[in-house]
C-alpha positions, 0 to 999 in steps of 0.5 A: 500500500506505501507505492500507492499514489494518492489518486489511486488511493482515494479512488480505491477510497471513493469505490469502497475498496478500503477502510482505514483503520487504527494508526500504525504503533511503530514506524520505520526510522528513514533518518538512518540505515539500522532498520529500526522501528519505533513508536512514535510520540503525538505532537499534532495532526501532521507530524510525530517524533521518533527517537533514533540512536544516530540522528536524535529526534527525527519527525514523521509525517503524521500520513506514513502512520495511516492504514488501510484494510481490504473491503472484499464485500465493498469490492464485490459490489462495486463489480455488481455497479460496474457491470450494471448488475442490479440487486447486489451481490449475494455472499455464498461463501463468506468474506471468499465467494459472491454471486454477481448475476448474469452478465454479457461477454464474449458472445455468451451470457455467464454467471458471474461471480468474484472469489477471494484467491485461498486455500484449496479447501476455499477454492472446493468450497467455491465450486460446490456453490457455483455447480448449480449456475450455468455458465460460471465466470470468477473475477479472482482477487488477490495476488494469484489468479485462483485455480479453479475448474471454471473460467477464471480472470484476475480483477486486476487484468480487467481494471483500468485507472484514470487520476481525473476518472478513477477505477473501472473495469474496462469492459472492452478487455473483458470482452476480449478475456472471455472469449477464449472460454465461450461456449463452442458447440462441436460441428457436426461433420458428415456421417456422424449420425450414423456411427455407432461407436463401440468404446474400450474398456479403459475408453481410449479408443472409440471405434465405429463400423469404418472408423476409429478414435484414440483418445488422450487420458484426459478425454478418455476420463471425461468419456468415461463420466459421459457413459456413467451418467448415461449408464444411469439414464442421464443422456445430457451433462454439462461441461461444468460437471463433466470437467469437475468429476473427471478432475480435468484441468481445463476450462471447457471441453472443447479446450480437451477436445479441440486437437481431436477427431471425437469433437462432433463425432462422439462429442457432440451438442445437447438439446440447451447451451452449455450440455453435451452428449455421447453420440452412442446408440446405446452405451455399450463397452468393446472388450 
């Protein structure tokens, strides 16, 4: 916080980013090269005294005692403003997790949400919450980007700041962030419908009467859910959780998918945005 300008600071003040907080106790010594702390003595509202072994009664700036603390709710509803998201955020996970509403981006409508980078038991609770949302999108706080199994941008690669305007997010390059994650329906490539693919046990290769697919672990982990749930009378997942059950590290299916054969063969669209299928006949193992 002590590189800071003040403009960045009062905007951060203005948009409910921080609140100030009780003054410092201690203040370093900048009159000498020890390295030494000291608390200072009150002489009016600008500046203090310290007492420092080399150079005697040294003043400090009454504003180097100032501090500040992170408002994460404060920040989440400044998003909410920002994107013009009426009604506040919703807190799902406490002082970690806000659902923002739905937003534009990208070409695709997405669920979006600000999440405070934490443990990876944090980052498990946020995906529990987020399950149930299509299409989620995180704008991450913190100094890392947090690692999640949904699209994931850092605040900070979307913010821009003007002395005269103050913060903002700049709606252009969220645009231009999202895109990458936006929904791809595979297309459908001729003959498709008439294959029946026979999958192997361990679901590494798909073969149909003229054709075969090898596909890499990632994909087969992910085919192996699809035939599972199919298993259980579920023809339609959602890539959310087909991603999340097969612990794929991917943002999205095609991103698994995109260098293979399979994508609009035995991977194809489900009847809603956001749902995929096996196109089986029926879910049968080739042993």
């Amino acid at each position: 916080m002590a590189t800071w300008t003040a403009e960045l600071r009062g905007s951060m003040l203005a948009a409910n980013w921080l609140r100030e907080t009780a003054p410092a106790r201690t203040v370093l010594c900048d009159a000498c090269d020890d390295g030494h702390w000291e608390e200072p003595v009150e002489v009016d509202d600008s500046f203090d005294f310290i007492a420092c072994p080399s150079s005697g009664r040294v003043a400090v700036a009454s504003e180097r005692r100032r501090r500040w603390s992170i408002e994460t709710d404060g920040i989440a509803r400044w998003c909410a403003r920002q994107l013009g998201l009426r009604g506040g955020p919703e807190a799902l996970v406490a002082g970690k997790l806000w659902g923002l509403g739905r937003y534009l981006a990208g070409g695709a409508g997405w669920s979006v949400f600000v999440f405070v980078y934490g443990r990876p038991t944090e980052c498990v609770a946020a995906e529990d919450k987020m399950a149930s949302y299509n299409q989620p999108l995180v704008l991450s706080l913190g100094t890392q980007v947090a690692e999640l199994k949904v699209p994931t941008i850092g605040l900070q690669d979307v913010l821009a700041f003007d002395a005269s305007a103050g913060l903002a997010i700049d709606r252009a390059t969220l645009e231009e962030r999202c895109a990458p994650f936006t929904h791809v329906v595979p297309e459908a490539h001729p003959g498709a419908a008439g294959d029946t693919w026979r999958l192997s046990a361990d679901f590494r290769t798909a073969r149909s009467s003229d054709d075969r697919l090898d596909l890499t672990p990632s994909q087969a982990r992910a085919v192996e859910i699809f035939h599972r749930q199919l298993l259980l009378g579920d023809e339609e997942l959602s890539q959310h959780y087909v991603l999340e059950q097969a612990e794929v590290d991917s943002k999205t299916l095609y991103q698994v998918f995109r260098r293979s054969r399979a994508w609009g063969r035995l991977i194809v669209a489900g009847s809603a945005r956001g749902m995929f299928r096996l196109d089986v006949e029926s879910p049968q193992i080739h042993r």
